[in-house]
Biopython code that builds the backbone (N, CA, C, O; Angstrom):
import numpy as np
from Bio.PDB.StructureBuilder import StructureBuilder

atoms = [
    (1, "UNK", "N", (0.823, -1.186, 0.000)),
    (1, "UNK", "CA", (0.000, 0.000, 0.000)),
    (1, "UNK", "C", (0.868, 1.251, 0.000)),
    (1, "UNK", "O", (0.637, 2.227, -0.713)),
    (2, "UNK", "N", (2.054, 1.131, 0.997)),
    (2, "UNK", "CA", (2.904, 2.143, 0.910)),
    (2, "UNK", "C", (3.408, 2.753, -0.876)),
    (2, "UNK", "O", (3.532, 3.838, -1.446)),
    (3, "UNK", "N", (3.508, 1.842, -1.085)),
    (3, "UNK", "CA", (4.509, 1.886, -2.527)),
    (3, "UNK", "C", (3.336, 2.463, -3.747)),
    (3, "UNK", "O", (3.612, 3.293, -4.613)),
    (4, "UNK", "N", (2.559, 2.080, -3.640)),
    (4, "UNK", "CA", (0.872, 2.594, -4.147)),
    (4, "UNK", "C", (0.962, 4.436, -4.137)),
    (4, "UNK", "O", (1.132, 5.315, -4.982)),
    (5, "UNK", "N", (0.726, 4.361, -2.589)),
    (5, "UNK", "CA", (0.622, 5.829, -2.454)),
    (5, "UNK", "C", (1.760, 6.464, -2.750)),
    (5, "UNK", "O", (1.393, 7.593, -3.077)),
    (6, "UNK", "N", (2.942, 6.407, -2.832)),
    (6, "UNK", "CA", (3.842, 6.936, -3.221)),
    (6, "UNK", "C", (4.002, 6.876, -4.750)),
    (6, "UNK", "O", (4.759, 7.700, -5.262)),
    (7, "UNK", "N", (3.441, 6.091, -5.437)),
    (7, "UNK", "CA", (3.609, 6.152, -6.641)),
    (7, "UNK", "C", (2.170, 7.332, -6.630)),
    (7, "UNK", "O", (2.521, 8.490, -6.861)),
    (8, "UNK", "N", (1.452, 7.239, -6.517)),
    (8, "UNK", "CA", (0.399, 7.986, -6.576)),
    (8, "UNK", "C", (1.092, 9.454, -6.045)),
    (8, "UNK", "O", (1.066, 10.131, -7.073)),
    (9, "UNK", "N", (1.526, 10.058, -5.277)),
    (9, "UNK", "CA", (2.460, 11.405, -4.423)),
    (9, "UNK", "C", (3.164, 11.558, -5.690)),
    (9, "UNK", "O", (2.852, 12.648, -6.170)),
    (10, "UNK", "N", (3.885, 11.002, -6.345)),
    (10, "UNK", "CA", (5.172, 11.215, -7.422)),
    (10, "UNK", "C", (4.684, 11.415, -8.443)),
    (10, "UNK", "O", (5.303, 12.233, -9.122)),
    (11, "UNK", "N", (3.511, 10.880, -9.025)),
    (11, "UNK", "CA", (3.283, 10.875, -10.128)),
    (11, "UNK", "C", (1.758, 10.851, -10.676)),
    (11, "UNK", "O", (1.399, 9.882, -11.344)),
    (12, "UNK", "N", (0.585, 12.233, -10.314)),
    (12, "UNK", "CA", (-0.294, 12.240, -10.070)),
    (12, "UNK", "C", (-1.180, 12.840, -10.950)),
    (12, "UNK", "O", (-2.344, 13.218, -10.821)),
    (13, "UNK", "N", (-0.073, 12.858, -12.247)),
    (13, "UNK", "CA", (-0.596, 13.457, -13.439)),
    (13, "UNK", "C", (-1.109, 12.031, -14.247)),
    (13, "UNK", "O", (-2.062, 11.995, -15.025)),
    (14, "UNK", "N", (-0.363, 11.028, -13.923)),
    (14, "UNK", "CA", (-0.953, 9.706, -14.979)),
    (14, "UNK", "C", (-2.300, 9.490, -14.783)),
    (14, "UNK", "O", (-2.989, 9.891, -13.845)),
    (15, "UNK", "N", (-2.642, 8.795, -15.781)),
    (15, "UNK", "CA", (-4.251, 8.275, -15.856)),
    (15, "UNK", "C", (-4.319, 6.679, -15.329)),
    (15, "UNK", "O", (-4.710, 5.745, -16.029)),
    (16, "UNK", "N", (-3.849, 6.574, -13.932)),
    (16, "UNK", "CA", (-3.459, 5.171, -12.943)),
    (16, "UNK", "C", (-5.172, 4.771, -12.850)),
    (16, "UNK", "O", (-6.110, 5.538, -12.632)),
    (17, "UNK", "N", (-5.189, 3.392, -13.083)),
    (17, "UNK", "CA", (-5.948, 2.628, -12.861)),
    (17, "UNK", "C", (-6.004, 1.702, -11.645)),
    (17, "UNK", "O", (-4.882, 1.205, -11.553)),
    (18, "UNK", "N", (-6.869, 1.199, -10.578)),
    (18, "UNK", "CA", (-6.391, 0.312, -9.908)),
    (18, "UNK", "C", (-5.649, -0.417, -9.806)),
    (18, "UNK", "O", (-4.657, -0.517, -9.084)),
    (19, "UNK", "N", (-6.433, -1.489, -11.144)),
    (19, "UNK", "CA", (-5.731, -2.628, -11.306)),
    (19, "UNK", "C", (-3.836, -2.258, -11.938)),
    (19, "UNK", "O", (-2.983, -3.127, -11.757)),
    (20, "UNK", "N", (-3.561, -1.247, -12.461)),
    (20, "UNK", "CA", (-2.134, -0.878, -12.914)),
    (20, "UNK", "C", (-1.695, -0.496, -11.612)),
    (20, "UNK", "O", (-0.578, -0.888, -11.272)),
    (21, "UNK", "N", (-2.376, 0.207, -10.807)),
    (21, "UNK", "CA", (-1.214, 0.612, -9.581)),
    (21, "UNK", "C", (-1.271, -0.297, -8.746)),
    (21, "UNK", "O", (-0.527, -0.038, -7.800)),
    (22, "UNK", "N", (-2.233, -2.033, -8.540)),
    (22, "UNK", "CA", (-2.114, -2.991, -7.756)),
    (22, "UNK", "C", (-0.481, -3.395, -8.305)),
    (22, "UNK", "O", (0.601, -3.131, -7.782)),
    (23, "UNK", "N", (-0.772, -4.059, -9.434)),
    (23, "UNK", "CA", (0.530, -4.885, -10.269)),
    (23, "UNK", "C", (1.457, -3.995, -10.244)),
    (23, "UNK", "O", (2.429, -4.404, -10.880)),
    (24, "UNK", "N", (1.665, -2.651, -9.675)),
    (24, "UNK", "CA", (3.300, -2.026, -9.851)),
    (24, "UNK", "C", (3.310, -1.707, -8.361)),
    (24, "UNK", "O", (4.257, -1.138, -7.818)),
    (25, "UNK", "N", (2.212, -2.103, -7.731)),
    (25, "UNK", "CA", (3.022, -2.563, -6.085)),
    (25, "UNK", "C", (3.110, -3.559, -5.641)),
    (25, "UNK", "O", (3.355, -3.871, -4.476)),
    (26, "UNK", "N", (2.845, -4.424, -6.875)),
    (26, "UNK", "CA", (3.027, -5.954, -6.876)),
    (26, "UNK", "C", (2.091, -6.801, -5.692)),
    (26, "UNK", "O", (2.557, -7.719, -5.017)),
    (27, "UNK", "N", (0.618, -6.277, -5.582)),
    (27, "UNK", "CA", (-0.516, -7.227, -4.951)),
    (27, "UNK", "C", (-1.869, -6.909, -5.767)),
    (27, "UNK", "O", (-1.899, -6.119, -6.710)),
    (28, "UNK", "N", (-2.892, -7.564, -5.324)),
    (28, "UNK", "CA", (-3.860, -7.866, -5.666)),
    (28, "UNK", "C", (-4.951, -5.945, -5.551)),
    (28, "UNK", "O", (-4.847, -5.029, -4.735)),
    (29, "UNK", "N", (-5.815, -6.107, -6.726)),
    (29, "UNK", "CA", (-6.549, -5.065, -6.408)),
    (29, "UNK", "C", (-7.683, -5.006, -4.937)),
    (29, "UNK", "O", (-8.171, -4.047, -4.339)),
    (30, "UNK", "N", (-7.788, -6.374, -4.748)),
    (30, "UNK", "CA", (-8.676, -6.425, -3.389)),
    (30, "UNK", "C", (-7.847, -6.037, -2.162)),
    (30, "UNK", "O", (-8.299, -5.543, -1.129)),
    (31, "UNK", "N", (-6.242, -6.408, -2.491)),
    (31, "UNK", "CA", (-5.295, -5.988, -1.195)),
    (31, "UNK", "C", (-5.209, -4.733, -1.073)),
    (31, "UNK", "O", (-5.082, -4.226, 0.042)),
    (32, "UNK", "N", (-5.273, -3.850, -2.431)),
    (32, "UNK", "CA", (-4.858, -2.650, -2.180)),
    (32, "UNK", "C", (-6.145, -1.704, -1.713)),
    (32, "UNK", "O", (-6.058, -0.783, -0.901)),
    (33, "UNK", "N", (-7.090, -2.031, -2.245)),
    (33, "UNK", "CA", (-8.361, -1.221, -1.850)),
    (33, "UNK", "C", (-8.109, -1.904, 0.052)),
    (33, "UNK", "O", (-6.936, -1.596, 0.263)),
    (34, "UNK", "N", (-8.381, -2.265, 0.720)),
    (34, "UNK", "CA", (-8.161, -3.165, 1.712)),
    (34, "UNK", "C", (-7.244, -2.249, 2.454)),
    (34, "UNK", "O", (-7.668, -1.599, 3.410)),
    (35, "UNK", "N", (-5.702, -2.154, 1.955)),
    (35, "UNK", "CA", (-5.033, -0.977, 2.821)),
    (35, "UNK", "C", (-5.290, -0.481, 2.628)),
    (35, "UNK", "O", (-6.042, -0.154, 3.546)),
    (36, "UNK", "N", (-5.415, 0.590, 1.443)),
    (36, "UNK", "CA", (-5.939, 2.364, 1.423)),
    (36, "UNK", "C", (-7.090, 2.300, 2.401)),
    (36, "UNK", "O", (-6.976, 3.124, 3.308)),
    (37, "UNK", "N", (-8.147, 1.556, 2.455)),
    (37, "UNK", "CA", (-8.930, 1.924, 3.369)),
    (37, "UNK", "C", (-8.437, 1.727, 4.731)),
    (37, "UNK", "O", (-8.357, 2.673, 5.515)),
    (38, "UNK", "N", (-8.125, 0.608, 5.022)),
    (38, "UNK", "CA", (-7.401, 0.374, 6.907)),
    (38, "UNK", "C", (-6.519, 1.536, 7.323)),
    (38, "UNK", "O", (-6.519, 2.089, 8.423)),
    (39, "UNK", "N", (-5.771, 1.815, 6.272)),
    (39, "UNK", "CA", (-4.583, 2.947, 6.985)),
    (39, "UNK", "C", (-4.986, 4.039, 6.502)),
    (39, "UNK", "O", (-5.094, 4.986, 7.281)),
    (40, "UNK", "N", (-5.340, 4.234, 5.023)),
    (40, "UNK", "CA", (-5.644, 5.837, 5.310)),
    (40, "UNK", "C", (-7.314, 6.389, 4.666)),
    (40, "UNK", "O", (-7.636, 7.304, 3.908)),
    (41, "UNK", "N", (-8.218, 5.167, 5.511)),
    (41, "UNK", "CA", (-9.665, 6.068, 5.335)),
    (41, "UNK", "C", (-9.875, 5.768, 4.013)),
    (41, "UNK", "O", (-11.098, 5.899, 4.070)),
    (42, "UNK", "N", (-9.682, 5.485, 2.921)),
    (42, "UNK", "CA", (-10.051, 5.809, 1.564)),
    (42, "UNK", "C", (-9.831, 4.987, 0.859)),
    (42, "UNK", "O", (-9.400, 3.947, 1.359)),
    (43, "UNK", "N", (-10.082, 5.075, -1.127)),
    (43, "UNK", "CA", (-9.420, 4.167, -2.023)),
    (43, "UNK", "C", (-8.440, 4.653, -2.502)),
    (43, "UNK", "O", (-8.042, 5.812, -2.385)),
    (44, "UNK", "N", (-8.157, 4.118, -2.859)),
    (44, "UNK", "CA", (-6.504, 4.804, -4.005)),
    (44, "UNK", "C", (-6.986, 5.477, -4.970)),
    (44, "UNK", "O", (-6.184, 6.161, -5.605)),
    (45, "UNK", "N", (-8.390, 5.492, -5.365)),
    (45, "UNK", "CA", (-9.029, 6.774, -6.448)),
    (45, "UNK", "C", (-9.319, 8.077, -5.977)),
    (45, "UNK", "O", (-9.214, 9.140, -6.589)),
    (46, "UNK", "N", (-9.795, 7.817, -4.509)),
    (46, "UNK", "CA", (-10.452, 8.984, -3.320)),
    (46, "UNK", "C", (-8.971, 9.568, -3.599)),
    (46, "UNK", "O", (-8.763, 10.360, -4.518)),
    (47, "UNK", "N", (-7.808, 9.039, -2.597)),
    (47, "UNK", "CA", (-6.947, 9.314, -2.843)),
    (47, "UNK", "C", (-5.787, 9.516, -3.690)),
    (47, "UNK", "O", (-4.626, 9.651, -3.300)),
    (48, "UNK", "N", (-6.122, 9.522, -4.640)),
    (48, "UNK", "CA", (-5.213, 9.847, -5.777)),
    (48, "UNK", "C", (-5.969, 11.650, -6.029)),
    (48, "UNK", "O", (-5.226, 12.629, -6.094)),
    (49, "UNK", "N", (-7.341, 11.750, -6.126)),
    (49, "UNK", "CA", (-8.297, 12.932, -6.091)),
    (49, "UNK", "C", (-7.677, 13.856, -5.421)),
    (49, "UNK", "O", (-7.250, 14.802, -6.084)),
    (50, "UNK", "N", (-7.419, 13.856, -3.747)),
    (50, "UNK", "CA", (-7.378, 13.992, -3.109)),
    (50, "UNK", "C", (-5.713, 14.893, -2.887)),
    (50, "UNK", "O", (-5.574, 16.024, -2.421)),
    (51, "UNK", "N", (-4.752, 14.076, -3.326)),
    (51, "UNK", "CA", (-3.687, 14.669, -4.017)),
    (51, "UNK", "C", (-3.205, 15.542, -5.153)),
    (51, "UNK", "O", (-2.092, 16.055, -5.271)),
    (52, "UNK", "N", (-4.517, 15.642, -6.184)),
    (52, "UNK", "CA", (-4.219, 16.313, -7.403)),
    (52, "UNK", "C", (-4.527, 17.339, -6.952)),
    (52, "UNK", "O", (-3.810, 18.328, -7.106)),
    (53, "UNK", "N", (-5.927, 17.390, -6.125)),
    (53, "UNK", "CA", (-6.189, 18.366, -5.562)),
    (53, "UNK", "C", (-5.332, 19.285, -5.033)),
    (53, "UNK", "O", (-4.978, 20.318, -5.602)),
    (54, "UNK", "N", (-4.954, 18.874, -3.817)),
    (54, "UNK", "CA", (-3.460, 19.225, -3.433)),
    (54, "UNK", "C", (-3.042, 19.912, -3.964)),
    (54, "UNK", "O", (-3.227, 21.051, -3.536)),
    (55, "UNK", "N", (-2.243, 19.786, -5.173)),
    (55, "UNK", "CA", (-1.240, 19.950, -6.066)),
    (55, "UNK", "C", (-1.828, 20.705, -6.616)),
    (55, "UNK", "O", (-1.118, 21.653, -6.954)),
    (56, "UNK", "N", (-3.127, 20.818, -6.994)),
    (56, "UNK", "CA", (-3.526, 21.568, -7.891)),
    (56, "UNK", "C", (-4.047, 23.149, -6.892)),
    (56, "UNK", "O", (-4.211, 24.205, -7.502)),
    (57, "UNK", "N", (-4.205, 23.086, -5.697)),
    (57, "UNK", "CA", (-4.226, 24.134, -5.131)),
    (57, "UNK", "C", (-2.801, 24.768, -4.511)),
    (57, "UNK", "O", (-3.031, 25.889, -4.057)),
    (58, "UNK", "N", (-1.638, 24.444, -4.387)),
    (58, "UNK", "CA", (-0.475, 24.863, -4.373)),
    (58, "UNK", "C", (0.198, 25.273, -5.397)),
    (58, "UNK", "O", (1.198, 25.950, -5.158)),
    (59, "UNK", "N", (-0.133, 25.002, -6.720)),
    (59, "UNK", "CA", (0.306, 25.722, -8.245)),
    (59, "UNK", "C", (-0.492, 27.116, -7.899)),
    (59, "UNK", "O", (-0.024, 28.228, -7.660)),
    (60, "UNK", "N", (-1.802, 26.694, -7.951)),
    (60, "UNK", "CA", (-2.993, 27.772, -8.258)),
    (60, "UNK", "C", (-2.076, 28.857, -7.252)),
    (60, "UNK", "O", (-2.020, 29.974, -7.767)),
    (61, "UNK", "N", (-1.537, 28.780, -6.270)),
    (61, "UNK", "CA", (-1.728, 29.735, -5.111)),
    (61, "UNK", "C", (-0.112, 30.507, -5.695)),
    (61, "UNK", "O", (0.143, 31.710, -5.657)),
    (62, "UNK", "N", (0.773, 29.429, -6.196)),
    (62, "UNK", "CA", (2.479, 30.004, -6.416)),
    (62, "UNK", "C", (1.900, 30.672, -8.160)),
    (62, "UNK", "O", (2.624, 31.473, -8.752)),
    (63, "UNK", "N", (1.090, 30.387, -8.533)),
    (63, "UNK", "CA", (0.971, 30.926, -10.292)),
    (63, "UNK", "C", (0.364, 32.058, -10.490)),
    (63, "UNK", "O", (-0.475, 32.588, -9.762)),
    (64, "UNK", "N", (0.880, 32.503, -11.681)),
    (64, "UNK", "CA", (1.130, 34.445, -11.518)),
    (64, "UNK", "C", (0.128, 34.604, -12.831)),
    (64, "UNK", "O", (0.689, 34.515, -13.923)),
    (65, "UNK", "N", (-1.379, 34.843, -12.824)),
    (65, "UNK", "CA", (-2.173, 34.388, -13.979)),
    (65, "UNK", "C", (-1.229, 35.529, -15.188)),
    (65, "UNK", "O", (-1.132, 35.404, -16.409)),
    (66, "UNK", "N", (-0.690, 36.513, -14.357)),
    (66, "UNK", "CA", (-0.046, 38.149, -15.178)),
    (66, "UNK", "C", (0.702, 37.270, -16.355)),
    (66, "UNK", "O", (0.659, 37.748, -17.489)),
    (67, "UNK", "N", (1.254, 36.256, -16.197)),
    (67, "UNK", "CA", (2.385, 35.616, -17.062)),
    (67, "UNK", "C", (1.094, 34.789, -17.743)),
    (67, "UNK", "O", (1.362, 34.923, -18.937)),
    (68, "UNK", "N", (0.399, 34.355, -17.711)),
    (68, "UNK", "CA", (-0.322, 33.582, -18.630)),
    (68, "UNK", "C", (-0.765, 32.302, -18.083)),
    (68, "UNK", "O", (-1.101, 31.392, -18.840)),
    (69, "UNK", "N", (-0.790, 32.153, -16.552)),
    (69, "UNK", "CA", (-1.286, 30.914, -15.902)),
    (69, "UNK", "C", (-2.728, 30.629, -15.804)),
    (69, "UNK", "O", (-3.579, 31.263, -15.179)),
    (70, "UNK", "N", (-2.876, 29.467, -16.596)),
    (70, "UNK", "CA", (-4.644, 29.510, -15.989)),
    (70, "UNK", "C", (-4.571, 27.888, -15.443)),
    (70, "UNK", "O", (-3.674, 27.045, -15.440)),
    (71, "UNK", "N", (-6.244, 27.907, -14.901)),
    (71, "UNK", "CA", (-6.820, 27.239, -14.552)),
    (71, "UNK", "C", (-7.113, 25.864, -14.988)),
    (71, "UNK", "O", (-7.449, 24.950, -14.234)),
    (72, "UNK", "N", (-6.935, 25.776, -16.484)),
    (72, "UNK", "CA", (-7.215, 25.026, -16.880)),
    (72, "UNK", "C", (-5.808, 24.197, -17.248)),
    (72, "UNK", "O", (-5.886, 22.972, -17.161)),
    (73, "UNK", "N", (-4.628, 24.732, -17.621)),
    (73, "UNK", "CA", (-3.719, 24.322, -17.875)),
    (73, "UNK", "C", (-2.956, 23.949, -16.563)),
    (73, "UNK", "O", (-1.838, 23.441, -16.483)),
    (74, "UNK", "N", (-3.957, 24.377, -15.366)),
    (74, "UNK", "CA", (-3.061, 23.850, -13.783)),
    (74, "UNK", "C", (-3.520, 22.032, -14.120)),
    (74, "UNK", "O", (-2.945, 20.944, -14.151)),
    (75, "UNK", "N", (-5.052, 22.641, -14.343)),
    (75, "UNK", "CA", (-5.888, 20.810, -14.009)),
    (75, "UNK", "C", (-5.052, 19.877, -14.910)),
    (75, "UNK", "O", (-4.363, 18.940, -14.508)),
    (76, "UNK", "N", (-5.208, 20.255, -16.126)),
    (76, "UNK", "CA", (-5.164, 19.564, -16.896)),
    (76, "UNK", "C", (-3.102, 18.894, -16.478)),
    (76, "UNK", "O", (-2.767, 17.776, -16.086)),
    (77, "UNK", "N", (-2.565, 19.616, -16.656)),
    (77, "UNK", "CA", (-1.171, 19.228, -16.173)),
    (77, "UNK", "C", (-1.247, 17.822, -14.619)),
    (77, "UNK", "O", (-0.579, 16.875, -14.204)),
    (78, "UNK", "N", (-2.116, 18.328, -14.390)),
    (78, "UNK", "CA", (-2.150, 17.439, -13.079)),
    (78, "UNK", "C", (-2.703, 15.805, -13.301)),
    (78, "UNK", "O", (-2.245, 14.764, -12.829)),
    (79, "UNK", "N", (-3.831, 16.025, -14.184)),
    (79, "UNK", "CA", (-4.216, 14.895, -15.465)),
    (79, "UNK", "C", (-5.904, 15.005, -14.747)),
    (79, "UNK", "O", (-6.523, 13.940, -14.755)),
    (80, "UNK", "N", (-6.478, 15.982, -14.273)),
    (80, "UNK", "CA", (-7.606, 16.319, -14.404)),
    (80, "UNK", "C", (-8.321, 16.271, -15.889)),
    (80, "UNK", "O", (-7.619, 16.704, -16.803)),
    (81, "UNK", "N", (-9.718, 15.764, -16.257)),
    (81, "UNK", "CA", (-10.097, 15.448, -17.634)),
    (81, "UNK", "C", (-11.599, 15.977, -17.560)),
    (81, "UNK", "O", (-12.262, 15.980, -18.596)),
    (82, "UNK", "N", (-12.245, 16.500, -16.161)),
    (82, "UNK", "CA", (-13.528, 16.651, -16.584)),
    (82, "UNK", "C", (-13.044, 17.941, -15.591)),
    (82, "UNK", "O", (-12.773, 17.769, -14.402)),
    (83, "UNK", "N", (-12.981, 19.202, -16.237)),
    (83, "UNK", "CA", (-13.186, 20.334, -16.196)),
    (83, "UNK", "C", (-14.025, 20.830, -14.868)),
    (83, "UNK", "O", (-13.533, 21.207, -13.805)),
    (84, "UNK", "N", (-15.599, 20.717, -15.252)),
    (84, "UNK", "CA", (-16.314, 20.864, -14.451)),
    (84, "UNK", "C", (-16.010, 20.307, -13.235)),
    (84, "UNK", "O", (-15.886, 20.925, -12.177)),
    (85, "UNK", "N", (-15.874, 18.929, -13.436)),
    (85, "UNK", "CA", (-16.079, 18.146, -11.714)),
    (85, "UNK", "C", (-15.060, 18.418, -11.378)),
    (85, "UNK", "O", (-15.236, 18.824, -10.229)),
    (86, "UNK", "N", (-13.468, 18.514, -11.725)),
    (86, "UNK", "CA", (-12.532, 19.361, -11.302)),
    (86, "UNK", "C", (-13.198, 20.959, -9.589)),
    (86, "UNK", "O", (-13.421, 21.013, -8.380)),
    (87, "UNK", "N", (-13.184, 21.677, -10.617)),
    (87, "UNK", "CA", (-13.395, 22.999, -10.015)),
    (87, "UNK", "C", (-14.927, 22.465, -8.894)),
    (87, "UNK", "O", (-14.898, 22.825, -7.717)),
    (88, "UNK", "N", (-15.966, 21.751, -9.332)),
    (88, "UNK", "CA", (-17.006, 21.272, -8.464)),
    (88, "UNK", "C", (-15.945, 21.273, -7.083)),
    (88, "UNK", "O", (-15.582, 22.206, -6.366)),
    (89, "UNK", "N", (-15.629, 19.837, -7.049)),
    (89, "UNK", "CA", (-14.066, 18.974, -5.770)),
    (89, "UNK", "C", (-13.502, 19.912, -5.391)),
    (89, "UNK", "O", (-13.642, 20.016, -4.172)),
    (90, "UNK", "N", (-12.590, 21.106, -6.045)),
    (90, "UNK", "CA", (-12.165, 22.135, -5.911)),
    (90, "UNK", "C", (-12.490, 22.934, -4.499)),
    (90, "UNK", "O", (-11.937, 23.068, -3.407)),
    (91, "UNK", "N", (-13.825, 23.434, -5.206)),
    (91, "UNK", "CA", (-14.822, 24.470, -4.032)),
    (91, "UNK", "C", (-15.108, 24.224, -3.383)),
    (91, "UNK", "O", (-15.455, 25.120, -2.615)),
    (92, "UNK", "N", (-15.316, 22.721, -2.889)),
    (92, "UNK", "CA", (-16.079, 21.310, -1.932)),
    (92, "UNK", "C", (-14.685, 21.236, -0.776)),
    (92, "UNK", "O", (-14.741, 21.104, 0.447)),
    (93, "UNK", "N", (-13.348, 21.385, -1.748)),
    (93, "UNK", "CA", (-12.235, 20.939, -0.561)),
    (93, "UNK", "C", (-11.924, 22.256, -0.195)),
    (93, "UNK", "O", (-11.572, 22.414, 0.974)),
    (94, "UNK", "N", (-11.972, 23.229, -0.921)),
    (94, "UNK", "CA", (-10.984, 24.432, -0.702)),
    (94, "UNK", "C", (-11.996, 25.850, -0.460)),
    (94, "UNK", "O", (-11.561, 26.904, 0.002)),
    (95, "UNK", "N", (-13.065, 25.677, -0.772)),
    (95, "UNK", "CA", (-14.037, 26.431, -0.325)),
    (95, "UNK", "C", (-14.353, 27.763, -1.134)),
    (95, "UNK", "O", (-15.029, 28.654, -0.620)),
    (96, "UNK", "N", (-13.821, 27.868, -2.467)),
    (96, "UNK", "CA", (-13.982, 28.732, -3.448)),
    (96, "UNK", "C", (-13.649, 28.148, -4.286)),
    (96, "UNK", "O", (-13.208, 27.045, -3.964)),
    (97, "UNK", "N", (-13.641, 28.486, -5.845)),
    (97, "UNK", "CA", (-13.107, 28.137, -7.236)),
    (97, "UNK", "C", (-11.878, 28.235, -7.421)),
    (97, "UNK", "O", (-11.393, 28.942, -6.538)),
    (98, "UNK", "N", (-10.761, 27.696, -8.488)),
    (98, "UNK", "CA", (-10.066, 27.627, -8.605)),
    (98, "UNK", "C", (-9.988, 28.622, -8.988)),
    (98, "UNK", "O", (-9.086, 28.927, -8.208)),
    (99, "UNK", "N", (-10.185, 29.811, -9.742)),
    (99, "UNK", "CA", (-10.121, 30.872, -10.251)),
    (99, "UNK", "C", (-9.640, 31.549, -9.168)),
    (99, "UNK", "O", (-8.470, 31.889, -8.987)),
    (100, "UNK", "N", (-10.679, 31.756, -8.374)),
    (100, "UNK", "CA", (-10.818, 32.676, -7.227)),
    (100, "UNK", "C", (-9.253, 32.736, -6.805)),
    (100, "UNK", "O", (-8.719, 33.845, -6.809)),
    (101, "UNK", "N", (-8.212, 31.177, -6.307)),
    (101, "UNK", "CA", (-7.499, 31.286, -5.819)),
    (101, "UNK", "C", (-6.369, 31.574, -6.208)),
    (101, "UNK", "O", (-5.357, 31.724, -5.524)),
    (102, "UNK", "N", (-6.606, 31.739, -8.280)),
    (102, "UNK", "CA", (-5.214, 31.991, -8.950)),
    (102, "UNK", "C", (-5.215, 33.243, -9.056)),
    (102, "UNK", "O", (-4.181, 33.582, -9.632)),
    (103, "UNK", "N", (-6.140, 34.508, -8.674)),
    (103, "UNK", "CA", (-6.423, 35.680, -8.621)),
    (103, "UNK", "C", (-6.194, 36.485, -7.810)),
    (103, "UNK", "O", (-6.012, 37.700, -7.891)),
    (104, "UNK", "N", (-6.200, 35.695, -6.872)),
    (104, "UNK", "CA", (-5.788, 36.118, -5.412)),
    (104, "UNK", "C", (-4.684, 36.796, -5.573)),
    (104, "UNK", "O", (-3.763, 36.047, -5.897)),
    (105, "UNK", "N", (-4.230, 38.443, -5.442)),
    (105, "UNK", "CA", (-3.345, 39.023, -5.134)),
    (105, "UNK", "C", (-1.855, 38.133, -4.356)),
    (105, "UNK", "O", (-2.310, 37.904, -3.236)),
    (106, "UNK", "N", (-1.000, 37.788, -4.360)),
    (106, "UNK", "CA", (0.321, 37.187, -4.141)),
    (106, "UNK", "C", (0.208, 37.320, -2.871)),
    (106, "UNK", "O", (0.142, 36.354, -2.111)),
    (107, "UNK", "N", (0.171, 38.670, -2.455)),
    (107, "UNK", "CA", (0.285, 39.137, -0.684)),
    (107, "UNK", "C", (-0.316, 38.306, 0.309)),
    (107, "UNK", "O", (0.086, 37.932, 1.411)),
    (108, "UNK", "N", (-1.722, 38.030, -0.541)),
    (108, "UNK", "CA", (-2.834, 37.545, 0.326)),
    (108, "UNK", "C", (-2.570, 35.877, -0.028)),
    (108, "UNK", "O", (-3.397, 35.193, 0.575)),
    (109, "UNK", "N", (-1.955, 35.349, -0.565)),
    (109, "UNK", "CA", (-2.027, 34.287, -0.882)),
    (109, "UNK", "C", (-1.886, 33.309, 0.638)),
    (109, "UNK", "O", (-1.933, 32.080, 0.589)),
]
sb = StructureBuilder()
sb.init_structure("model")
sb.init_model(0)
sb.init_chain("A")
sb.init_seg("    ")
for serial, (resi, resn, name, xyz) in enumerate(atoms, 1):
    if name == "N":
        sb.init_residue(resn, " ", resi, " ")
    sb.init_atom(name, np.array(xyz, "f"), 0.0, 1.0, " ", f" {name:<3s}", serial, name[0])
structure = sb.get_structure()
């Protein structure tokens, strides 16, 4: 499970499937759903979400839209694919739009 989530932390732009991130931590997809939930609450999809997110609100907050940063080229880099439900998860974890937070004056960041 360890090796799961860390592949998932490193590399959270791929389009990882269960069953691909069971076989490259070398167990079963029932083992791995099994730990992600015992140790950390969740699946390895929750949590893989859960991390882009992440990631995708720590770009948003260091990115300077003045130079040409958007929103869409944060998600999408991250390997976000549905736009909408993106920014939906977004506002749900972070409590405004992604917009909102790449706009945000630097100071206030």
């Amino acid at each position: 499970m360890r090796h799961a989530a860390d592949l998932l932390e490193r590399l959270p732009h791929r389009d990882w499937t269960v069953a691909e991130l069971a076989r490259r931590a070398n167990t079963s997809t029932r083992a791995l759903h099994e730990g992600f939930r015992k140790r950390l609450g969740t699946t390895p999809m929750a949590y893989l979400r859960r991390v882009r997110l992440q990631r995708a609100n720590d770009r948003l907050h260091a990115a300077d839209p003045g130079r040409g940063a958007t929103v869409t080229a944060i998600a999408v880099q991250l390997g976000f694919t549905n736009l909408g439900r993106f920014a939906a998860d977004y506002r749900r974890r972070f409590g405004e739009p992604p917009s909102t937070t790449l706009q945000r004056p630097a100071d206030r960041r």
